[in-house]
N, C-alpha and C positions, 0 to 999 in steps of 0.2 A: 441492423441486427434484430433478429425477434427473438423474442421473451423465451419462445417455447427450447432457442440454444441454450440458456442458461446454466443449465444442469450440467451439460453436457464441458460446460468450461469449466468447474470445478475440478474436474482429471486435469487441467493441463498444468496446474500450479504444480512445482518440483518442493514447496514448503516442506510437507512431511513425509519428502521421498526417503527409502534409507538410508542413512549414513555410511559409506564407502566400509568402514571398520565394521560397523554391526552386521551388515548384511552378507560380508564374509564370515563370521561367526556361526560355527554351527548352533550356540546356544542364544544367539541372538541378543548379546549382550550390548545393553546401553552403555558404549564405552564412553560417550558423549555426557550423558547424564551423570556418571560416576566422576568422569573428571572435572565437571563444574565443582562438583564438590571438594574434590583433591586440590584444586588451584587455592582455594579458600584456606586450608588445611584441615579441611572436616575428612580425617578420617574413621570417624567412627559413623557418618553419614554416609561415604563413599563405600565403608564396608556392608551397612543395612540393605545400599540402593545393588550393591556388588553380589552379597550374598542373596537375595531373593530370588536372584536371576539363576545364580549356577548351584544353591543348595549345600553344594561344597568348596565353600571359598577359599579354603588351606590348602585341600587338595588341586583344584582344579588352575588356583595361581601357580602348581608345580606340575602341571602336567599338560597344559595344555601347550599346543605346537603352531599356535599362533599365526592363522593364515590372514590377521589382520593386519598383519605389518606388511605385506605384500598390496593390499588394498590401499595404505594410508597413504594419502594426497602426498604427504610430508617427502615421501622418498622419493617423489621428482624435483626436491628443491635441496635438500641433505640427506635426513638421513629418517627412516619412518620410528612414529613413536613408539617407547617401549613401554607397550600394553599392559604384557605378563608382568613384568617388572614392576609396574603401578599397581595391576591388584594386589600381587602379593605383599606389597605396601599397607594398603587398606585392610589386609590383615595382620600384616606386622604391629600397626602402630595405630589398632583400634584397641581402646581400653576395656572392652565387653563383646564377646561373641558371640552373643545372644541376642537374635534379632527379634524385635517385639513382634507378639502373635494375636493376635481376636479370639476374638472367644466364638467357635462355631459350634450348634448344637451337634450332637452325633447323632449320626445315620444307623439306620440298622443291619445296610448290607451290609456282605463280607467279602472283601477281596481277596485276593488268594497270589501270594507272588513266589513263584518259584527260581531261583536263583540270585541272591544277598550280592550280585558284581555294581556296578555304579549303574548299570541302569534298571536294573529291577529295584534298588533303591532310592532313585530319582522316581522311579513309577509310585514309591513307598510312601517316602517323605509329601508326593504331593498329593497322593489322595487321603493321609493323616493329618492333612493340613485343612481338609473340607471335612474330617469328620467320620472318616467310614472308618468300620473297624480292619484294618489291615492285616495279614498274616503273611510273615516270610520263612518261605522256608530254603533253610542253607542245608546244603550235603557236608562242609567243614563245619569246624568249631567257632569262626569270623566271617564277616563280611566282608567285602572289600574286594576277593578276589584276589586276582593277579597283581594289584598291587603291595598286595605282602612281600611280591620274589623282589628277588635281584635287580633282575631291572626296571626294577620299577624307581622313580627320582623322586617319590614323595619318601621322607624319614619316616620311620616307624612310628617316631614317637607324635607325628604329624599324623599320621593318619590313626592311633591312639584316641589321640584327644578331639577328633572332628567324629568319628564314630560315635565317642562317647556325648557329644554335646548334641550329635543326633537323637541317638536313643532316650538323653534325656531331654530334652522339648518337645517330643513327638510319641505321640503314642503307638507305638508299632509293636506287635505280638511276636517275638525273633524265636522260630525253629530251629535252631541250630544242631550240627549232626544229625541230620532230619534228609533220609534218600527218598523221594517222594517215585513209586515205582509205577501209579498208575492216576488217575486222574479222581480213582473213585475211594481212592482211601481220605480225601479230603472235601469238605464242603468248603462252597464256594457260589457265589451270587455273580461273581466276573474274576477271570484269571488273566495274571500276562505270563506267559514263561519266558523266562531271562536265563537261561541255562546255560549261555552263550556254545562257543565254538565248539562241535563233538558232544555236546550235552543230548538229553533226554528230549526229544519231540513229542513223546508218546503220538507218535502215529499221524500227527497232524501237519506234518512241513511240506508233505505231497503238495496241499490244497490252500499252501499259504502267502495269500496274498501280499507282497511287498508296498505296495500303496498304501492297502491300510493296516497293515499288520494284523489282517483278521486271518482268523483259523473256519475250517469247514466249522466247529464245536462253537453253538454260539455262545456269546458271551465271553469266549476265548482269544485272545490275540500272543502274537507270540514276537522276540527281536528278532532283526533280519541276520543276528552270528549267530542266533539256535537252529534259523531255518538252512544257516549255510552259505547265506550273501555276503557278497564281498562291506566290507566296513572301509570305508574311506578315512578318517578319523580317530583318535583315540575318544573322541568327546560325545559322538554316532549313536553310544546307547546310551547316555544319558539324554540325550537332544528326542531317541525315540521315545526312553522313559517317561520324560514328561509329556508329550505328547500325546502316548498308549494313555497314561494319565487323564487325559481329558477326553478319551473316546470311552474312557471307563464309566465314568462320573455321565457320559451321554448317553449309555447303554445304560444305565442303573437308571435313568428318569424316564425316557421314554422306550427303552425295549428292543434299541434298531442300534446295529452295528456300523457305524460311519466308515464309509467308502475311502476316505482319504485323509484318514486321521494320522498315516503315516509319511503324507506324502510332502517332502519338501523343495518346492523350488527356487533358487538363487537369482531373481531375475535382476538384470543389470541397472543398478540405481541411475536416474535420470537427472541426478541433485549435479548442477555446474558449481565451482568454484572458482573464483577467479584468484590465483597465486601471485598475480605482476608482481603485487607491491611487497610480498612478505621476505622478511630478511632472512638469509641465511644462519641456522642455528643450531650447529650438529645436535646429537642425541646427547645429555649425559650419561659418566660414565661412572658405574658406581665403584668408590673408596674401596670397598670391599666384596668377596664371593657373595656376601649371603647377600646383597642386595642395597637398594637403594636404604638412604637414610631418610630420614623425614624432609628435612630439608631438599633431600637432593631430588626425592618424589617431588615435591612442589616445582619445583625447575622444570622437570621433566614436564609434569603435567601441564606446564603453563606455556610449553612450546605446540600442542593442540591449537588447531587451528577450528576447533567448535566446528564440523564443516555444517553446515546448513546455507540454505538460500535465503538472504537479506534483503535482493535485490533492491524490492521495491519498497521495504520498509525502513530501508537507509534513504531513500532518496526522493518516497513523496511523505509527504507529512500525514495527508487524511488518513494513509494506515495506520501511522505512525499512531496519532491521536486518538481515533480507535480500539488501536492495540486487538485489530483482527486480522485474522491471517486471512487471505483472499478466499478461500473455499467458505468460508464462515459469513466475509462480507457476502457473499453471491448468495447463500441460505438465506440470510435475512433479507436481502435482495427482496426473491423470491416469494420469501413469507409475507414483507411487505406489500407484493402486488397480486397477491393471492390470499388475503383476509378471511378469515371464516369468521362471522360477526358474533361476538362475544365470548369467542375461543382467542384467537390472535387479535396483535395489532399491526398496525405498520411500523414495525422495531425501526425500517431503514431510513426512513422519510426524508430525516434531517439529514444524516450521512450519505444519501440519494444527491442530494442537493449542495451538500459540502465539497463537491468534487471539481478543480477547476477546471476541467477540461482538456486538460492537457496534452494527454497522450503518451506522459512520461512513465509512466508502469508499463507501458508496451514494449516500450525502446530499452528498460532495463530488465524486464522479465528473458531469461533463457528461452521461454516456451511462447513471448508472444501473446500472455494473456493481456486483455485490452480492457481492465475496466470502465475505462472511460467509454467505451462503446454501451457495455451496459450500465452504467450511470445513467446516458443518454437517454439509450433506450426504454430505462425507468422511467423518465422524466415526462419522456413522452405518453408514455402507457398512464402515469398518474391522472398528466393532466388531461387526457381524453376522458378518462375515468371522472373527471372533477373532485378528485380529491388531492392534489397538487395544492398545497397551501398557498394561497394568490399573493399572500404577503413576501414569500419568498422573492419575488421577482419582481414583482409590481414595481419599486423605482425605477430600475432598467429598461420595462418595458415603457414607459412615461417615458422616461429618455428618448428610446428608439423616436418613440410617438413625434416626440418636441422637435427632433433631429430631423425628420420629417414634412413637419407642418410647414405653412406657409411662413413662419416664423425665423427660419432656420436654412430650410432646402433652399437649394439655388443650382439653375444648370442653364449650361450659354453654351449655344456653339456661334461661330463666325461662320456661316457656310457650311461648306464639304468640309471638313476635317477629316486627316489622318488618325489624329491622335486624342484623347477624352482622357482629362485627368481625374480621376478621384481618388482624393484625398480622404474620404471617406468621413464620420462625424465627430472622432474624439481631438482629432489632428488639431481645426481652429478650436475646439472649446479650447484644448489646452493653451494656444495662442494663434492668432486670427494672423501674425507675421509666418510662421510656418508655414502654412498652404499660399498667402499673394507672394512669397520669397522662392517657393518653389516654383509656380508657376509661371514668375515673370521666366526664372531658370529655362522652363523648358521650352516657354515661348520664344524665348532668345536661339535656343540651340537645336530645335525639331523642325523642321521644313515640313509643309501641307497644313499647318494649319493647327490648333490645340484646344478643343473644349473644354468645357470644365465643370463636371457634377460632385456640390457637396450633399453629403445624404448618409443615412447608416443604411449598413449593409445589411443590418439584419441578423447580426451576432445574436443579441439578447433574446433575441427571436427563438432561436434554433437553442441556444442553451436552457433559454426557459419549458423546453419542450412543448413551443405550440408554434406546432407547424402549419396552420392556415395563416397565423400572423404572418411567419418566417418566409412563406410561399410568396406573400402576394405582396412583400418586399421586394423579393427576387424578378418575379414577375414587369415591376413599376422600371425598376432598373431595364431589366431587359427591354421594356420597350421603348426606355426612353433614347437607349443604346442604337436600337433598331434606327429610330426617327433619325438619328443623325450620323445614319450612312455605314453602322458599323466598324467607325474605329477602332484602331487597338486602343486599350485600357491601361494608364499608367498609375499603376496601382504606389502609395505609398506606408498604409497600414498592414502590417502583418497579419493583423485577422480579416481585413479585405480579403488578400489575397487569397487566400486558405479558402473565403469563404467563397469567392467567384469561382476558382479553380475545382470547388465539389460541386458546386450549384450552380453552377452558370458555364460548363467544358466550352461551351457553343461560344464562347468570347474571348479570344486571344488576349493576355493581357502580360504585362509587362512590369519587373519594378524601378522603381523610380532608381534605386541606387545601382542598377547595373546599368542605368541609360548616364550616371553621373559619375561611375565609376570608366566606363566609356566615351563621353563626349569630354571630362576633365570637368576637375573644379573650379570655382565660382571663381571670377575675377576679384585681386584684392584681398584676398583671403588670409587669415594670420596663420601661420603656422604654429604648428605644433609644439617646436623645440627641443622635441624628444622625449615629452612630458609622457610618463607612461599611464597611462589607461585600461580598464577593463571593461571590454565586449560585454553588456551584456544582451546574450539571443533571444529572442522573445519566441516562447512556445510555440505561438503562432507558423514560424518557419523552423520547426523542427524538422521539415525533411526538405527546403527550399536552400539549398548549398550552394545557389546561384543569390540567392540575394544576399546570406552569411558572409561569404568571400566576396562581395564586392565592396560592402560593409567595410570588412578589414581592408582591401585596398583604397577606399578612398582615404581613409586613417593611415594609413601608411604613409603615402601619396602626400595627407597634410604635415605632415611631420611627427606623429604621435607613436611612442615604442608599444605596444601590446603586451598585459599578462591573462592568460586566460583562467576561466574559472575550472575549477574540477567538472562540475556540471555544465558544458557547453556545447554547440550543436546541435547533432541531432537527439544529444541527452541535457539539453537544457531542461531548466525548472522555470515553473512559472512566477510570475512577480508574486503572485495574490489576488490579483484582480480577476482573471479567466472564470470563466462559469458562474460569474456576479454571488459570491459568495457570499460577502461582506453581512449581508441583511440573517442570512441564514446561521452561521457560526464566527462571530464577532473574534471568539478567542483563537480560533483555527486560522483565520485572516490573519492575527498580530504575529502569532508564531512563525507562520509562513515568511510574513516579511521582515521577519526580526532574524531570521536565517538569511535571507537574501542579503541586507543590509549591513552584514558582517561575515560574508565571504569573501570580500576583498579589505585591503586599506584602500585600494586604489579608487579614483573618480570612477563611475559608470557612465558609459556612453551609450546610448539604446539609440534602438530606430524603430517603438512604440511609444508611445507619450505616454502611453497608460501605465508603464513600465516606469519612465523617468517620474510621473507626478507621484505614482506610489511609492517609490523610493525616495524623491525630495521630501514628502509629508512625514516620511521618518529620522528626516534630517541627514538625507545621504547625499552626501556630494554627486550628482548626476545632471547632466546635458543630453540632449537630445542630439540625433548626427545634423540634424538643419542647425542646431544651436553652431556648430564649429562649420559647418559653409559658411553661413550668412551672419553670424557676429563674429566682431572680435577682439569681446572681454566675454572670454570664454568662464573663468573663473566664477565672475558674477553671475550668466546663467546657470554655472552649475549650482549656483546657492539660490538660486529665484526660487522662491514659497509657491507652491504649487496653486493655482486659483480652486476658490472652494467650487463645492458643486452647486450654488450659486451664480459664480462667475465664468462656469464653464458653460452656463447658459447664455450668459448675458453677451459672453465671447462668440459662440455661434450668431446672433443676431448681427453685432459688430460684422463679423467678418462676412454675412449676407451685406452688410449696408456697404463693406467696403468693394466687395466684388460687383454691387448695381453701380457702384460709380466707374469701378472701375473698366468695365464691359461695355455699359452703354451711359454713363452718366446721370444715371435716374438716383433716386435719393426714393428711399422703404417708407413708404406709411406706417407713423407709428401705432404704434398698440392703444386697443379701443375698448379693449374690458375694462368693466368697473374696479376691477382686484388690485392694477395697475396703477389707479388714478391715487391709491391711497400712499401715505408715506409709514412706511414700518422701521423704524434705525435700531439696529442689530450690532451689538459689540463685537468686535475679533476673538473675543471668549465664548459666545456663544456662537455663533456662526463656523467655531472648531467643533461645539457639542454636536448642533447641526450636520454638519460631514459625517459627525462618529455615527449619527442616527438615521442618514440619506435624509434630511428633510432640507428644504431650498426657501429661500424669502418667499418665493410666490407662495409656499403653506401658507408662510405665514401670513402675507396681504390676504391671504381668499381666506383666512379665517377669520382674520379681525373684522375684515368690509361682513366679512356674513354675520358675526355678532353686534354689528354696530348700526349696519342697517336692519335688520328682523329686532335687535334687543336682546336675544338671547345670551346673554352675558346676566355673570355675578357679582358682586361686588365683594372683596374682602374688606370689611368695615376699622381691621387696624390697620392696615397697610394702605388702603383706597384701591387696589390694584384690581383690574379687571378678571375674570375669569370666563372661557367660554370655548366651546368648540364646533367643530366640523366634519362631518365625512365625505371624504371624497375617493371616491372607489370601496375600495375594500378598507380603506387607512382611513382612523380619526384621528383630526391632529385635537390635541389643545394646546389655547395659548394665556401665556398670563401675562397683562399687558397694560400701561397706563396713558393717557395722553402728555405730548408732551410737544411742546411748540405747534408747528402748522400738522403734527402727526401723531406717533403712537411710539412708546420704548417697548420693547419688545424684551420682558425678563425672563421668560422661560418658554419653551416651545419641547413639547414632546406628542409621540403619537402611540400607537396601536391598533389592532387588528381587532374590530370589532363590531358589532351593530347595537346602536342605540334604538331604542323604538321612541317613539318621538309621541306626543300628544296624545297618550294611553290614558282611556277615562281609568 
């Protein structure tokens, strides 16, 4: 994805598309916003937020003919909500009708409104509301109009008292019995004629524009029932009133008559809602004619379905966390990769980097927006740029490194080979039995042959956004793939897969649990019992329904019942671990997995290790799917303490020294650094701190041996205990540490991102 789309995806979010109810509305009313407040029982909010919008909230809850109930979601499940019914609630059982006002200085124009109906008074009210001196002038004794006859369904004494709490909140100049005969018996700085149906044109409806309700007379505008157009509506001139309203107020500052200050169009809201789940719950019905009761308002309003789009703020965290709607995250995006120096900063950086990768805002967005592409793609652009914070990554990338080195890596073929397994690098750290338990498996059951390459693939690479790292990982594989003949690939990590199938097409590959859910399970094997279980999918195969469902048939197959999560599939979440987060937002990681951890009662069964380890570290009962082929005290795996990151090292080496014996017999040269030779003893309390902080014993040996050989060490003189540090890379560590037997206790170990200048006269 490049940078320069970006912009361009902020259209695609449906967040603050219109509301199905509003956007029927000729008046555009926030029925959304007014009922938050009705559910609460703030009616006297519901009225302020009610009244601003329609001007006449007594009248307009009785008159209006409510083309939002035909809109409302509600009426494909019962029955749609009753709107009219609610506002006129909001005036019924509001304590004060008087909506607070600001204080604006006045203007010196003068408008000029001829005809006192509801929209030459909407045009009235809202330009006495910014301050201009207003004048109306009526041909009757009242206002109002046609709602004084007969048919009209607002009470007298309603529309009384809304007149009267007009006239007095607003400063408006009323002509009354006032037949206004030509245009030049009154001044005027801008006019609207509201004369409605068979009224007074003076001479202008020839040349008058419906768009923008401009007259040839500048300064002039006139409604579309003076000019003689059809009105759709009874609500049409108030909806133009206010409207002419603000081409007035644009015409009084700059001089020019706005082309389309009349023009409204209804364009079809793009907001999805999903209704599966919502229960059936007719409309109430109110006790009596004149309307709901307070109580029965609150019922009503709390059958509102709020519609808006949640997608992806119910379902990933980092928005969550946040608390930005995606077109906002994408601005900051943006402004972070576009700095003007000592104007902006990079606002996104962290939240850049707090994203695991997942792909799950895609799968649940209606429209398909992908944050995670431009996450990526930030990452990428930061760190070409060099301002990628190195600490972000730097243990991951060490990792890749270690997974790699002569240390760690190991690849055998017997021959020609069919077949090349890789297990890829998190598999043995987690346990060195997982990868020789699989492979004796396949060796037993694949005909031509099975090599065997452990190694990383280059995840942390490509999340870190540095693609010459992540390239020339890919590259090593590919060639080493080439050297032996081109086997297929029996992939068994979920981010392998993903990761050879984008960057490596050119290599057929396969996974291990559909070659196991086809050749059968392990010999010996315990069953199940019917113990039921929960899948969980690891992000990684969010679109891979072939390794998913073989998953679940080998679980079936062992005897194990299945419940699934709400989130699973191809709408799975990710553990926590994805886009190596941990180093960057500490609190965003616990949340994450502290939601995982308590979506089922049930055991978890993964087929990523990085999955089960991050789940056991929070003390969730969870198994790996090799844990149930090849053991069978299932139970006690699922309770095994995850090895620290530590041991996750010391387990790659292991499982190098067990795969030289077991391939050809050779036995590993041990390790020849001086770092090595030292002895560091590390409590199970600090070595948890450790984990929480990414640092591993070797910090710790390469810091001690560097203080102890140079001297660079302090003493605390009450304690005796050492103090001293190191950098190594971008990371100092320090360590506080004392001698102790043939070695060193190790009491405190912390680091940071910084530079020491060393030997400064």
């Amino acid at each position: 994805m490049e940078i320069t789309e970006f912009n361009k995806l902020k259209s695609q979010c449906t967040r603050n598309e219109p509301v199905f109810c509003s956007n029927q509305c000729p008046l555009g009313v926030d029925v959304r916003g007014m009922i938050d407040k009705l559910v609460s029982g703030n009616f006297r909010g519901a009225y302020n937020h009610y009244s601003m919008q329609v001007l006449f909230p007594n009248i307009v809850s009785r008159l209006c003919d409510e083309p939002c109930r035909n809109a409302c979601i509600r009426k494909n499940i019962d029955e749609p909500i009753a709107v009219r019914m609610l506002e006129k609630a909001c005036c019924d059982y509001s304590n004060d009708k008087d909506v607070p006002a600001f204080y604006i200085p006045p203007k010196k124009q003068r408008v000029a409104i001829i005809g006192g109906g509801l929209g030459g008074m909407s045009c009235a009210v809202k330009l006495a509301s910014k301050g201009y001196k207003v004048h109306v002038y009526e041909v009757r004794d009242y206002v109002g109009g046609w709602l004084w006859s007969q048919e009209s369904p607002v009470p007298s004494q309603v529309l009384a008292a809304e007149f009267s709490r007009i006239a007095r909140n607003n400063d408006i100049n009323f002509h009354l019995n006032t037949r206004i005969q030509t245009l030049a018996e009154i001044e005027f700085d801008a006019m609207y004629i509201a004369t409605g149906r068979n009224g007074n044109t003076f001479g202008l409806a020839g040349a008058f524009d419906p768009l923008s309700l401009a007259t040839a007379h500048n300064g002039v505008f006139m409604s579309s029932a003076a000019a003689g157009r059809e009105e759709c509506t009874v609500l049409i001139p108030m909806r133009e009133g206010m409207r002419v309203a603000r081409a007035i107020e644009a015409y009084l500052k700059v001089g020019t008559m706005s082309r389309d200050s009349g023009r409204y169009e209804c364009f079809p809201s793009r907001l999805t809602i999903d209704t599966a789940a919502v229960e059936h719950e007719p409309s109430v019905k109110p006790a009596n004619q004149e309307g709901y009761t307070a109580a029965e308002a609150v019922t009503e309003a709390k059958r509102c379905l709020g519609c808006e789009c949640t997608s992806c703020m119910a379902a990933c965290e980092l928005i969550a966390f946040y608390k930005k709607q995606p077109p906002k995250i994408i601005e900051d995006v943006i402004a972070s990769l576009n700095v003007v120096t000592a104007i902006t900063t990079r606002v996104a950086s962290r939240q850049i980097n707090s994203c695991n990768i997942c792909g799950l805002c895609k799968e649940v967005c209606p429209e398909s927006l992908d944050l995670e592409a431009i996450f990526l793609a930030s990452r990428r652009a930061l760190h070409k740029e060099g301002k990628l914070p190195p600490a972000f990554h730097d243990f991951w990338l060490k990792d890749m490194e270690f997974s790699n080195s002569e240390d760690a890596f190991f690849s055998y073929s017997p021959g020609s080979s069919r077949y090349l397994f890789f297990p890829g690098c998190q598999l043995g750290a987690s346990d060195p039995e997982y990868v020789t338990a699989a492979y004796h498996y396949l060796v037993k059951h694949l005909n031509g042959g099975v090599s065997i390459m452990v190694g990383c693939c280059g995840a942390p690479a490509d999340w870190a956004g540095r693609e010459k790292e992540h390239l020339a990982v890919i590259a090593e594989i590919k060639n080493i793939w080439l050297s032996m003949g081109r086997p297929l690939v029996i992939l068994a990590c979920p981010t392998c897969k993903k990761m050879f199938e984008q960057h490596l097409p050119e290599i057929a590959v396969a996974s291990l649990w559909k070659l196991i859910a086809v050749k059968g399970l392990p010999e010996n094997q315990k069953t199940g019992e019917e113990k039921i279980v929960t899948v969980f999918d690891s992000c990684a195969s969010r679109y891979d329904s072939e390794t998913r469902n073989s998953v679940r048939t080998i679980l079936r197959n062992s005897g194990y019942e299945l419940r699934e999560l709400a989130y699973s599939g191809e709408r799975s979440q990710c553990c926590g671990y994805g886009g190596q987060i941990q180093a960057v937002n500490p609190g965003l990681f616990d949340k994450i997995v502290n939601h995982r951890v308590n979506a089922t009662p049930y055991t978890y069964v993964t087929y990523c290790t990085n999955c089960r380890d991050t789940f056991a570290n929070a003390k969730k009962m969870a198994v790996h799917l090799l844990d149930i082929l090849f053991n069978n005290d299932i139970d006690a795996r699922a309770a095994r303490k995850p090895p620290t990151l530590t041991q996750r090292r010391e387990n790659r080496i292991k499982l190098k020294k067990q795969l030289l014996r077991l391939t050809g017999g050779m036995d590993m040269a041990p390790a020849t650094n001086d770092y090595s030779k030292i002895k560091v003893y590390i409590s199970p309390e600090l070595f948890a701190k450790m984990d929480r902080n990414l640092i591993i014993a070797e910090d710790a040996q390469r810091t001690v041996q560097y203080c102890e050989s140079t001297g660079n060490k302090i003493q605390d003189t009450a304690t005796g205990q050492l103090i001293g540090h190191l950098a190594n890379g971008v990371i100092t560590y320090w360590v506080v540490y004392r001698p102790e037997g043939d070695g060193f206790r190790l009491e405190s170990i912390y680091s940071h991102r910084l530079t020491i200048e060393e030997n400064v006269p």
